[in-house]
C-alpha positions as CSV (number, residue, x, y, z in Angstrom):
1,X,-1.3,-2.0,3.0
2,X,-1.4,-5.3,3.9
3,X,1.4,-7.7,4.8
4,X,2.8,-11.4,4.2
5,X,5.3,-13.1,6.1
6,X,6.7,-16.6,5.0
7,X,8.9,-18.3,7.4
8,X,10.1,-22.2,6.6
9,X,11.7,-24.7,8.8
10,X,15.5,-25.5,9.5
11,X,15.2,-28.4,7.3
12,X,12.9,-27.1,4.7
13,X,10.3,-29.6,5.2
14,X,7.3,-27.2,6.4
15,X,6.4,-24.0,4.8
16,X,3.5,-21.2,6.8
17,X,2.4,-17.9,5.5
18,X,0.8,-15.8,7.7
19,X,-0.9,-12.5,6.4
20,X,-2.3,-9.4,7.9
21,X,-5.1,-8.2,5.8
22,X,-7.1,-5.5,7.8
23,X,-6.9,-3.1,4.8
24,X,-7.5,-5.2,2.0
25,X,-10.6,-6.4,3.7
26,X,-11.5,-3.0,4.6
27,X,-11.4,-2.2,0.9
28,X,-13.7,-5.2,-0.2
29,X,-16.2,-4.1,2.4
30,X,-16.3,-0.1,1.2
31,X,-16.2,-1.2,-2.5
32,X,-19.2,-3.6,-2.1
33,X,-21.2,-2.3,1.1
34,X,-21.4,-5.4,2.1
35,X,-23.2,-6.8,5.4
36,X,-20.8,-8.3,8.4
37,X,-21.0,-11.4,7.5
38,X,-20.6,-11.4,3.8
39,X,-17.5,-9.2,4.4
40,X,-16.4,-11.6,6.2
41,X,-16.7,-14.4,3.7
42,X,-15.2,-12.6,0.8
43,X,-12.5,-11.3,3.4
44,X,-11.6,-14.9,4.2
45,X,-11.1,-16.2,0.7
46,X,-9.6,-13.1,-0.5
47,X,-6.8,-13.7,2.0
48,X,-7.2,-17.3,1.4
49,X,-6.8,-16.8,-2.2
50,X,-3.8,-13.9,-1.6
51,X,-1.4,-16.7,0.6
52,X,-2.8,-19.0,-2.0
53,X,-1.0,-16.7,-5.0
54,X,2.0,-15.7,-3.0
55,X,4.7,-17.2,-4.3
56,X,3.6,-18.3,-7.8
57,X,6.7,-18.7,-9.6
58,X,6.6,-16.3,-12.4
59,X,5.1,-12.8,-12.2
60,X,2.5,-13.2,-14.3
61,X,0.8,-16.3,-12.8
62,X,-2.5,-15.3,-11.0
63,X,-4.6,-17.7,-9.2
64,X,-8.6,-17.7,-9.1
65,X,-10.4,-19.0,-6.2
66,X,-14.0,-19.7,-6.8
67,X,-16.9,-21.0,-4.2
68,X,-20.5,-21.5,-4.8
69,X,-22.2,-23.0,-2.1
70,X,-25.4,-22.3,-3.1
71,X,-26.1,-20.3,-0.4
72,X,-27.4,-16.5,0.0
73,X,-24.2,-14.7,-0.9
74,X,-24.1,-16.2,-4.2
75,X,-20.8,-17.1,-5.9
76,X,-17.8,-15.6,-4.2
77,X,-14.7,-15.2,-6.7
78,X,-10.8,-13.9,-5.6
79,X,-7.7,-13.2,-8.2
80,X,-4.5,-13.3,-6.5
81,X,-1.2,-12.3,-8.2
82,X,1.9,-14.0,-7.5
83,X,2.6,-11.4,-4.7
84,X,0.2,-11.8,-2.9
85,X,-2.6,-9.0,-4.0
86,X,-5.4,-9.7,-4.4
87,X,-9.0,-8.7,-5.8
88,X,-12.0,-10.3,-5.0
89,X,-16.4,-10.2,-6.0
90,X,-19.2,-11.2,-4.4
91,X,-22.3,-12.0,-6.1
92,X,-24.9,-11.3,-3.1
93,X,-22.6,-8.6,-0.6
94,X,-25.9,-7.8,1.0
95,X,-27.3,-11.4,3.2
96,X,-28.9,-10.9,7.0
97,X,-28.9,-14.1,9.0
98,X,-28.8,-14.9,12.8
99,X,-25.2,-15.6,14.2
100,X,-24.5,-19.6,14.6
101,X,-24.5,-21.5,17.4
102,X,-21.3,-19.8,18.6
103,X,-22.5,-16.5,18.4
104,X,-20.5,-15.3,15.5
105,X,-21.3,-14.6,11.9
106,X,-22.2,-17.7,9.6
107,X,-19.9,-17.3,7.1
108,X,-20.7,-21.2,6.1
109,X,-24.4,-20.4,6.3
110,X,-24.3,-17.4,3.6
111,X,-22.2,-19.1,1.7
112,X,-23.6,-22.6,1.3
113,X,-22.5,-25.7,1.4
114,X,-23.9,-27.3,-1.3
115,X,-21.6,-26.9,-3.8
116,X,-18.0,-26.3,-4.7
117,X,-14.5,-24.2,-4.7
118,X,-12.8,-24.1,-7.9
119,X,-8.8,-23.2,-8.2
120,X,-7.9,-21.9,-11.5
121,X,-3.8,-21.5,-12.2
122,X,-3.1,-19.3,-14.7
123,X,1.0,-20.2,-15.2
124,X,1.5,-18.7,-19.0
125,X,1.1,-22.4,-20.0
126,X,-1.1,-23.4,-23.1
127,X,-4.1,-24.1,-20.6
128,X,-4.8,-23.2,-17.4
129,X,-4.8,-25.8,-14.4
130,X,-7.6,-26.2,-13.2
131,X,-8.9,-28.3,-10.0
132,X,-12.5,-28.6,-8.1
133,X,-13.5,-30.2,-5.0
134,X,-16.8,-30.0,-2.8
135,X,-17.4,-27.9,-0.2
136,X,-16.5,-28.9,3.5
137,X,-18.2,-25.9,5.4
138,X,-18.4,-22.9,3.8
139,X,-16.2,-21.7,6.2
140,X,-13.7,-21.6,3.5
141,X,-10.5,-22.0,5.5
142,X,-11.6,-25.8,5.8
143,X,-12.4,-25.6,2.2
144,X,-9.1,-24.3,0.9
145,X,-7.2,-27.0,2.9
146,X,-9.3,-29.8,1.8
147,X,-8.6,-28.8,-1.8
148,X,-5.0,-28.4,-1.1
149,X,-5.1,-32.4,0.2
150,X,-7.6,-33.8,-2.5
151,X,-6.7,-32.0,-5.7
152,X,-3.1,-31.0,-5.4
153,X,-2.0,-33.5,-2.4
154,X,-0.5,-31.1,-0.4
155,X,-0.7,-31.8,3.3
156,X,-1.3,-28.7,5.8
157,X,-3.7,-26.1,7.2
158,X,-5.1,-22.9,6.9
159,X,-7.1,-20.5,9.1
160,X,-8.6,-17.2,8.2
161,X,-10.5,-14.8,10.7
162,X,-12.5,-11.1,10.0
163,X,-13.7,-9.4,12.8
164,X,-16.1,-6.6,11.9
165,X,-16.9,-3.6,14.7
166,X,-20.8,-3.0,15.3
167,X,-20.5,0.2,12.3
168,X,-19.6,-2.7,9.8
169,X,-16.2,-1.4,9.3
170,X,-13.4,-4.1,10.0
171,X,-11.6,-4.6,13.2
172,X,-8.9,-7.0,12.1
173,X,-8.4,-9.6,9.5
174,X,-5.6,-12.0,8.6
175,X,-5.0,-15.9,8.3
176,X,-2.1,-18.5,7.7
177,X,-1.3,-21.4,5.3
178,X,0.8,-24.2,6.3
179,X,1.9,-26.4,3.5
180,X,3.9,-29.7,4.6
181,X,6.3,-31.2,2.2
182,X,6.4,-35.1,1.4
183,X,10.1,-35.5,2.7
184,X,8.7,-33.7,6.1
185,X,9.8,-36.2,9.5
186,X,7.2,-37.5,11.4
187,X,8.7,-35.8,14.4
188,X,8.2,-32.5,12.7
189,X,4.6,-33.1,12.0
190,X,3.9,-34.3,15.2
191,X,5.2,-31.0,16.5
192,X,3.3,-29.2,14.0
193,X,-0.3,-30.7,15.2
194,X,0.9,-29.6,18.6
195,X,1.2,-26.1,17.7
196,X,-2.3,-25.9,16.3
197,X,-3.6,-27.6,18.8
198,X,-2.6,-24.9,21.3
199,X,-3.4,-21.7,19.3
200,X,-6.6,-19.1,19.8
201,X,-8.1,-17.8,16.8
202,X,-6.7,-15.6,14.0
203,X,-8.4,-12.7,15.0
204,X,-7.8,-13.3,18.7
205,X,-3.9,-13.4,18.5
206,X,-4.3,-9.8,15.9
207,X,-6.1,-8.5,18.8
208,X,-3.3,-9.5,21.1
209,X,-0.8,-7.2,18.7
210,X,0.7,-10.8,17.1
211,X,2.1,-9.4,13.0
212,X,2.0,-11.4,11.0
213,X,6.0,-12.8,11.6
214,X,4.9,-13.7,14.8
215,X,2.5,-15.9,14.0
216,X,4.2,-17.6,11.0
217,X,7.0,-18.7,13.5
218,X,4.6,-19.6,16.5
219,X,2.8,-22.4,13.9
220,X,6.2,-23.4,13.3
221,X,7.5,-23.0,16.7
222,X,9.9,-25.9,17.9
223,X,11.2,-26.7,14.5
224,X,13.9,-23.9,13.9
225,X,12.0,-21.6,11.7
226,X,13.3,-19.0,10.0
227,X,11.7,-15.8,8.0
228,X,12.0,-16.5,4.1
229,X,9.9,-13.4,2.9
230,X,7.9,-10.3,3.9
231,X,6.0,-8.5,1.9
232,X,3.3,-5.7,1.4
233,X,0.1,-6.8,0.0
234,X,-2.7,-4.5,-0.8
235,X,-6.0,-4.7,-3.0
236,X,-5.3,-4.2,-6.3
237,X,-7.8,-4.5,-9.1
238,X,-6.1,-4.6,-12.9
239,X,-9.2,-3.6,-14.9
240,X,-8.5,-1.0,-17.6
241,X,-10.2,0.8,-20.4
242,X,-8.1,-1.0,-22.7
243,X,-9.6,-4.6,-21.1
244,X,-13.0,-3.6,-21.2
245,X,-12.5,-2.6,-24.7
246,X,-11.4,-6.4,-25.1
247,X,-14.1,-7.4,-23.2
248,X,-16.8,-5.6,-25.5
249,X,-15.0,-6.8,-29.0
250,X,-15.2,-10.3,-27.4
251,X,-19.2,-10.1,-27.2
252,X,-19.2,-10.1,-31.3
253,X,-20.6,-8.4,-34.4
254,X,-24.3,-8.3,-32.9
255,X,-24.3,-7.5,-29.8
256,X,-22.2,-4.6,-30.4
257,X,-24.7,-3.5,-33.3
258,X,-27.1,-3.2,-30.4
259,X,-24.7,-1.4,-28.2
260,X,-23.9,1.1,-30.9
261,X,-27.6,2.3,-31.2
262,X,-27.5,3.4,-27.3
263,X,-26.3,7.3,-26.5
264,X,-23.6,5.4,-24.0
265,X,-22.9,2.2,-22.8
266,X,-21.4,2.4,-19.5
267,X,-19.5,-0.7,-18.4
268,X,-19.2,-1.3,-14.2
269,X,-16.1,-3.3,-12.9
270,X,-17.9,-6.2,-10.8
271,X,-14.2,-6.0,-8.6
272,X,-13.8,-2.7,-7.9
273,X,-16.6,-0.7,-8.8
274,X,-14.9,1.7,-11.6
275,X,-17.1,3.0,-14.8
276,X,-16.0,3.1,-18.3
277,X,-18.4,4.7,-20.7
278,X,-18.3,4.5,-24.2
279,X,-20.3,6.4,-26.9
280,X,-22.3,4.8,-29.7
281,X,-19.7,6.4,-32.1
282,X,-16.5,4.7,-29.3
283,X,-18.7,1.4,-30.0
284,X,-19.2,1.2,-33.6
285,X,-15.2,1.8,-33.7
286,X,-15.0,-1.6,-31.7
287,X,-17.4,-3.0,-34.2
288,X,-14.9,-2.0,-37.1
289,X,-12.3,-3.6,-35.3
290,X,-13.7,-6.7,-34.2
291,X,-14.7,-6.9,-38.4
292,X,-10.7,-6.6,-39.3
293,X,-9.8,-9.2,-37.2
């Protein structure tokens, strides 16, 4: 299980959410058997995406984080729920390129930078929201906080970090998101730039034994922060027979005539790698039913 802490200010005006997500990242890397550094890149923005989600106001919102940099690793896509879980896909999970000039993993160079991250806010309203921005870095933590500033004007920062061990398997993984409110003093956001100013890296402070709490109140350090929530996060994928059976219906009369004159159609979730098979007999009862409605 992973964890999310949200700690706020005395006076309300600055918001940070820090999460542990060792496991969930762990689980995106044996789902997709994925090289370091793409694990690392769909680790980022599934944790970006998860502190992204948490705290949706109703429990059905979900939030979709999309980047396409045109790089190697293709499209990266994560789902959060408004509790912070999270499920994420990664077009290319297999990319080998040489570290960057700080001998680390090139996150930005496997995924791109030509391109864009999408946000999609699914809020039970008529139509989603939807909001697109280019790409900074391909870093994505600088991605996600440039579109918090240019499409929903919300000041802040955010910083994610995977470390993977040599067998591919990951070491630690977590990040924070700091969201400043307009009403916030200067004073206070002075302070704030101070903090960041004199931290180490995500992954070096989870190697120091830092949770999650400890961090949220060091980036708010100074300003009389207290813990608001903590949670358990974990990668959860919602597929179901009953969705792909949706799914297939949705393709239409003649594609289904197709699939109905195969022995078995098996169906692969892109998310979490679970099968559903259906017989030409289980698809020509989907036919019936997409013809009655």
């Amino acid at each position: 299980m992973g964890r999310i802490v949200r700690s706020i200010t005395k006076d309300a005006s600055v918001v940070c959410s820090a999460i542990d997500g060792c496991d969930i990242v762990s689980r995106i890397e044996e789902i997709n058997k994925s090289s370091a550094v793409c694990t690392a890149a769909l680790g980022r923005l599934a944790m970006g995406a998860s502190l992204m989600g948490f705290g949706l106001k109703n429990a059905e919102d979900t939030i979709t984080v999309r980047i396409d940099g045109g790089g190697p690793a293709g499209a990266l896509i994560a789902v959060s729920d408004s509790y912070g879980n999270v499920k994420a896909y990664i077009q290319n999970p297999v990319v080998e390129i040489p570290l960057n000039d700080k001998g680390k993993l090139d996150v930005g160079g496997a995924v791109g930078t030509d391109g864009t991250i999408t946000v999609i806010k699914d809020m039970g309203l008529k139509e989603p929201y939807s909001g697109q921005v280019p790409l900074v870095s391909g870093e994505i933590a600088e991605d996600i906080t440039r579109y918090l500033a240019e499409s929903e004007q919300t000041a802040g920062a955010c910083a994610l970090g995977v470390l993977i061990n040599p067998d591919l398997s990951v070491k630690c993984a977590g990040g924070f998101l700091i969201q400043v409110l307009p009403f916030a003093p200067e004073e206070s956001i002075d302070r704030l730039e101070k903090n960041l100013a004199g931290i180490t890296s995500v992954t070096a402070m989870l190697e120091q034994g830092m949770t999650p709490e400890d961090i949220s109140l060091k980036m708010l350090e100074g300003l009389e922060p207290n813990v608001l929530d903590d949670f358990e996060v974990s990668y959860r994928c919602d597929c179901s027979r009953e969705r792909t059976e949706r799914m297939l219906i949705s393709l239409g009369k003649k594609e289904l005539e197709e699939l109905a004159q195969d022995e078995v159609t098996e169906i692969c979730c892109n998310f979490c790698d679970r099968k559903y098979r259906f017989s030409g007999e289980e698809i020509k009862g989907l036919l019936e039913s997409a013809s009655r409605e």
